[in-house]
C-alpha positions as CSV (number, residue, x, y, z in Angstrom):
1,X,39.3,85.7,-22.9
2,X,35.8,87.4,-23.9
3,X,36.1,91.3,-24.8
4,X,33.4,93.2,-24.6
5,X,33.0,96.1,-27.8
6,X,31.4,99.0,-27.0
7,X,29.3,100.1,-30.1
8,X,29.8,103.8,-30.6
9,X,26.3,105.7,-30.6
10,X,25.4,108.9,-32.3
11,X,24.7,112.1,-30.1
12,X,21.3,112.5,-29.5
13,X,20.8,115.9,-29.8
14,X,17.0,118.1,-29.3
15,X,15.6,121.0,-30.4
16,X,14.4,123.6,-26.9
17,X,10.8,122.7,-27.8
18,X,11.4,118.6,-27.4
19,X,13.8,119.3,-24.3
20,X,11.0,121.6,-22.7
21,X,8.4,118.5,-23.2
22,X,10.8,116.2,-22.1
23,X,11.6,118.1,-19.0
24,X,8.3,118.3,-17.9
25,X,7.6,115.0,-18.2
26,X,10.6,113.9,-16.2
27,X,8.6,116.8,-13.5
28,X,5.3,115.6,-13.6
29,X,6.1,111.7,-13.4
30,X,8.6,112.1,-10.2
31,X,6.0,114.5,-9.1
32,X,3.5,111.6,-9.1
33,X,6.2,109.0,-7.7
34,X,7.3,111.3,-4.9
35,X,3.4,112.2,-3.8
36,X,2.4,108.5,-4.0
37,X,5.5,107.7,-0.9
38,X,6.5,105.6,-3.7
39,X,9.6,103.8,-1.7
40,X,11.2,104.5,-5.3
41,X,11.7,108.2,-3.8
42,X,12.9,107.6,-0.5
43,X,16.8,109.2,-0.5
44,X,18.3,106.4,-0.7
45,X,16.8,105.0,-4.4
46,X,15.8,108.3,-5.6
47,X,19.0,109.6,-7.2
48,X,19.0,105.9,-9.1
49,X,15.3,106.0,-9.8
50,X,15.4,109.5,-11.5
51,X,18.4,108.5,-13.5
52,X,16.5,105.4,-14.7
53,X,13.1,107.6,-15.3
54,X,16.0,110.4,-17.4
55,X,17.1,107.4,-19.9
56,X,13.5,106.0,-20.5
57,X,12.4,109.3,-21.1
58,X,15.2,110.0,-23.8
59,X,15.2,107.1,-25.5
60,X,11.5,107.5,-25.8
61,X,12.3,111.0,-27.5
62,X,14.8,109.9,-29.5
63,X,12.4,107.1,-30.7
64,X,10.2,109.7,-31.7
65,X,7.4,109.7,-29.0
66,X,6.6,113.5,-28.3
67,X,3.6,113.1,-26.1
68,X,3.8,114.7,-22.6
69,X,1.1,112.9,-21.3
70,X,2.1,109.2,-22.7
71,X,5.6,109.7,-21.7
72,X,4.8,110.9,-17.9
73,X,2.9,107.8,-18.0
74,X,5.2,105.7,-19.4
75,X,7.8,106.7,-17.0
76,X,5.7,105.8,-14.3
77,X,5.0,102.7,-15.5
78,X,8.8,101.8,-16.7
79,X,9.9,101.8,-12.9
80,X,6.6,99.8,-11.8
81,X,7.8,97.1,-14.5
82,X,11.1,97.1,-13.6
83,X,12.4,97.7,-10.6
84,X,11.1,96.2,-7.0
85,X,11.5,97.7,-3.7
């Protein structure tokens, strides 16, 4: 039988200035998505589709990318790429 090992990861962990950028990135690019009547924010794939846009957006941070502007965009983009409605 196959078991499956979960790898334990560290705690990523910010400093208020990173959070604040990464909040308003998460903002701006569902801002965009929700005034586009992407289908990605009708109700019933919006709760998915802003968890999905919440991980990108961390793991960019925690990769070390700290600009707003390229990670609102790259949000956007990330859900374009991947996901289909």
């Amino acid at each position: 039988m196959t078991q499956i090992v979960q790898f334990p990861r560290p705690p990523i962990a910010f400093d208020p200035e990173t959070v604040e950028n990464l909040s308003s990135a998460f903002d701006t690019a569902w801002e965009k998505i929700r005034e586009s009547v992407s289908e990605f924010a009708r109700p019933a794939y919006a709760s998915a589709m802003r968890e999905e846009i919440a991980k990108h957006l961390i793991a960019m941070v925690g990769a070390g990318e700290t600009d707003q502007i390229k990670l609102t965009r790259a949000a956007i983009a990330f859900l374009a790429e991947n996901y289909r409605y």
